[in-house]
Every structure is written in structure tokens, then in C-alpha cells.
C-alpha positions in Angstrom: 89.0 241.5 189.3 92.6 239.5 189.2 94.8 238.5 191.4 96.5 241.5 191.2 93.4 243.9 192.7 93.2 240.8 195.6 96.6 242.1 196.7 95.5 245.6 197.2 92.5 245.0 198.5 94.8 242.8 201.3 97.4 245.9 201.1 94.7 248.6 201.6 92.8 246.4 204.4 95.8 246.0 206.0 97.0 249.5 205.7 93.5 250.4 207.1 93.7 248.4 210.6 96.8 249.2 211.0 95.9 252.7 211.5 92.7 252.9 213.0 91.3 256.5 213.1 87.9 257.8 214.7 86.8 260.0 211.5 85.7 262.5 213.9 81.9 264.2 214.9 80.1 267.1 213.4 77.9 267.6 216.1 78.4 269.6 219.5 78.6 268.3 222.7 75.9 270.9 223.9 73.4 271.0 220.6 69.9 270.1 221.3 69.4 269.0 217.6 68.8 264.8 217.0 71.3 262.9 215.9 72.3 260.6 213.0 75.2 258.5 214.1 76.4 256.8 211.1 78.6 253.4 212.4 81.0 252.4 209.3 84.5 251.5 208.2 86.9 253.4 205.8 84.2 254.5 202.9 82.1 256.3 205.6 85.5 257.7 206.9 86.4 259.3 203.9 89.3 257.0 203.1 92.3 258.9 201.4 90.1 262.3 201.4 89.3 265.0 203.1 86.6 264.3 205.9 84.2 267.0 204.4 84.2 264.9 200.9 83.3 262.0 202.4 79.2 261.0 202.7 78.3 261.3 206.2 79.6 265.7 205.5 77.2 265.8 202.3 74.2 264.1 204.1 74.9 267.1 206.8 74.8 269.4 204.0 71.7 268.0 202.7 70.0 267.8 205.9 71.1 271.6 206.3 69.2 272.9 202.9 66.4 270.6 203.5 66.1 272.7 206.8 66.2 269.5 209.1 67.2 269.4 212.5 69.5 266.8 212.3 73.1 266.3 212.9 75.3 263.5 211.4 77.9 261.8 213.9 80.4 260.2 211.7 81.7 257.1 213.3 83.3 255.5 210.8 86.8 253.9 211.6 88.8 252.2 208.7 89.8 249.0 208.5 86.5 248.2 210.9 84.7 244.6 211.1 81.0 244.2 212.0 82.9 242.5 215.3 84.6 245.9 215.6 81.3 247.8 215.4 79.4 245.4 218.0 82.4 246.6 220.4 82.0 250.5 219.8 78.5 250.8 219.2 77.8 251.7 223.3 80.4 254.1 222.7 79.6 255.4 219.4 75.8 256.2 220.4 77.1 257.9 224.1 75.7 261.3 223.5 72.5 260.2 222.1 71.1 259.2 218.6 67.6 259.5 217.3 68.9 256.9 214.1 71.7 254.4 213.6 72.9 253.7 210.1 74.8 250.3 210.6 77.1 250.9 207.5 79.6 247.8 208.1 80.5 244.0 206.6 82.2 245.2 203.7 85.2 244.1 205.5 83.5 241.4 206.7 83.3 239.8 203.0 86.9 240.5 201.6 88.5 238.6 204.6 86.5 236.0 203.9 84.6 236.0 207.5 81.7 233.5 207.5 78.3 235.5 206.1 76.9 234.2 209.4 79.3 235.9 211.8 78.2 239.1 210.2 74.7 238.4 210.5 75.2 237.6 214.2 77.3 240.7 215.1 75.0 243.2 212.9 72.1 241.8 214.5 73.9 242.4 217.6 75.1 245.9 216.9 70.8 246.8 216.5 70.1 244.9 219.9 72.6 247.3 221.7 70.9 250.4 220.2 67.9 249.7 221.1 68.7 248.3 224.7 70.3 251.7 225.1 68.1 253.7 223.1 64.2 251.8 222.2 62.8 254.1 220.0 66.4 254.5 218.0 65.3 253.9 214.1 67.8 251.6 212.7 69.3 251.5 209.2 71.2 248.3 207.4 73.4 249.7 204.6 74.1 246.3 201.7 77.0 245.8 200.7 78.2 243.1 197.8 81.4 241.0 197.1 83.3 240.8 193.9 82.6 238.0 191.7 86.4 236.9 192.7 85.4 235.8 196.2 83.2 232.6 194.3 79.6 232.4 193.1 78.2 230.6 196.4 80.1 233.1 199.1 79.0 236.3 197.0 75.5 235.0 196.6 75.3 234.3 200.6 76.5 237.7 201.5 74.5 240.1 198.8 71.6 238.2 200.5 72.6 238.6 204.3 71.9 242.8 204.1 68.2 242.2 203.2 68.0 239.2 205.6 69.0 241.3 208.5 66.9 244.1 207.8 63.8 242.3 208.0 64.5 240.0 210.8 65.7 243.3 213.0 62.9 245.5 211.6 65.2 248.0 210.1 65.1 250.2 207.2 67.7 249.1 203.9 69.7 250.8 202.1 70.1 247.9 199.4 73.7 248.3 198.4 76.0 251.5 199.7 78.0 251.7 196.6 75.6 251.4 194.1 76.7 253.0 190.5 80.4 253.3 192.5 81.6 250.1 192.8 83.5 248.2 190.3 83.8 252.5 188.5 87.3 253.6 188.4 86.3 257.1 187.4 84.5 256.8 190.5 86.5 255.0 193.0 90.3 256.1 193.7 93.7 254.4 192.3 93.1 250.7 194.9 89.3 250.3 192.9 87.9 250.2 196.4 87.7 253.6 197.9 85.4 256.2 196.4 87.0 259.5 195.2 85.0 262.8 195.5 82.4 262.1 193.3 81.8 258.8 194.2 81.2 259.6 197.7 78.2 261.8 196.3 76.5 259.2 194.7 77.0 257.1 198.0 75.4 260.1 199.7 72.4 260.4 197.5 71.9 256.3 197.9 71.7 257.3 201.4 69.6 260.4 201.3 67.1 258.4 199.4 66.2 255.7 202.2 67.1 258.2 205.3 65.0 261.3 204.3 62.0 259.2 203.9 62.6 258.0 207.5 63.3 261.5 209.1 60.1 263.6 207.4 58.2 261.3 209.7 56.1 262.7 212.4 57.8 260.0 215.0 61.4 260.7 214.7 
């Protein structure tokens, strides 16, 4: 990736904060199912689509011909930091959630924040959940850099996702994007964002590490 792709990923982030948007909530303030809140920036958002294309809608969908009683809360705000998600995660998880997928530190990564600032903050974002909620199951979602951002940062960060996973006793999903990123028939016209179909594959990397944890008799 040149230094022409480093400008729109700076364009696009920037673009992103600048308009910060709640992605909205499937759920119902008054149904009694458990809850999935899904904590993420613009891919879980549905950047640049409609919110029903984007992953968090299709895991509902799955989770609705599986026959699970489930509901997906999609928190995901573009533009968002790990800081950002350690700030809303008390608010995020206000009506209640039965599992967290911590889906952040993409962001992280192309601003070049120190891999051990988002270690601290997503450690921090599963310390809130389970002060608030102790038997929430938590979920770390991986995310990698491009090769662009150097061989020693990109290294540091692809390990940080497994790192905190173990050391918070979470579940991983090892990298969000996988068989999306780095795809343009996959990812829309800033090589970043997934299009439709790319946010189905993200839901199925999902769907693989989350139904495991749901059929269990405890949650």
C-alpha cells in the first residue's frame, strides 16, 4: 500500500471522527431476550452502507434462523479509538448484555498510537464489563496493520489481540477482516471499508467464534 492509500486512510479517518454517529440498536427497550452488545468503530457501523448490510444485522439474522434468543446491540461508532470505547463502554452495556464483543484498535494502529495504549484501554474496556456485569462473556476481535506502518509496529500490534485475550480470559476472534482485507472486490472504493459482501464474510468470522460461546448451557 503507497503513499497514496496513506492519504485516504488519513482522509477517511478523519472524515469518520468528524462525524461521529451511534450506528443505532436492534434490540427493544422492553425485550426480555439476552443481549450481544457489539462495541466497534466504523466497520461494525456499516461504514458507507446501509446499517442492515453491515455485520452486527447478519449476526441478528443468523442468530434468528438458528432459533437463538439473542439480540445484537450494535454500538459501533466510526472514527472510534479503544480510548473512545473505554469512555462508552458504561454506556454502551446500560440496558444489559449477556456478551461484549470488544471490536476496536483498528484505529488504534493507523494513527500510529502506541500498541501498549491499546492494550491498556482494551483491557480496561473488559474490567468495566465485568465490574458492571461479572458473568458478561467477553470477546477480543484482532485486527492487523498494513505492511506500510513498518515490520516491528505491525508485528507488535498483530500480537497484542491474542495477548489480550488470554491475559483478560476472553474469547478471540483472531483477525475481523480475515479474507477482506487488503480485497478490493471486497472492501469499497478507500480499500478500507468492507462493501456488502465483505461484511458477510466479517459476519461469518464472527459467527464462528460467537455461536460456539452462546450454545453453551451458561450463557
Amino acid at each position: 500500500m503507497g503513499s497514496s492509500l496513506r492519504k485516504k486512510l488519513s482522509a477517511v479517518l478523519l472524515a469518520a471522527t468528524a462525524g461521529l454517529v451511534f450506528a443505532g440498536n436492534t434490540a427493544k427497550a422492553n425485550d426480555t431476550k439476552k443481549r450481544i452488545v457489539i462495541l466497534g468503530d466504523s466497520i461494525t457501523a456499516g461504514y458507507g452502507l446501509d446499517l442492515s448490510q453491515a455485520y452486527p444485522a447478519l449476526i441478528q439474522q443468523k442468530l434468528a434462523q438458528a432459533k437463538l434468543p439473542f439480540i445484537i446491540v450494535n454500538a459501533g461508532v466510526s472514527g472510534d479509538t479503544t480510548a473512545g470505547g473505554l469512555r462508552r463502554v458504561a454506556w454502551a452495556l446500560s440496558k444489559g448484555a449477556d456478551v461484549l464483543i470488544i471490536a476496536l484498535g483498528g484505529n488504534d494502529g493507523l494513527r500510529g498510537i502506541s500498541p501498549n495504549e491499546t492494550k491498556k484501554n482494551l483491557l480496561g474496556i473488559v474490567k468495566k464489563a465485568r465490574l458492571k456485569y461479572p458473568a458478561i462473556k467477553t470477546i477480543i476481535a484482532g485486527m492487523q496493520m498494513p505492511d506500510n506502518m513498518g515490520s516491528e509496529f505491525t508485528e507488535r500490534f498483530k500480537k497484542l489481540f491474542p495477548q489480550i485475550a488470554t491475559a483478560s480470559n476472553s474469547y478471540l476472534i483472531p483477525f475481523l477482516i480475515e479474507g477482506v482485507g487488503g480485497d478490493e472486490n471486497l472492501n469499497q472504493a478507500d480499500g478500507i471499508h468492507p462493501t456488502a459482501e465483505g461484511q458477510k464474510v466479517v459476519a461469518q468470522n464472527v459467527w464462528k467464534i460467537l455461536l460456539p460461546l452462546i450454545t453453551k448451557k451458561e450463557i
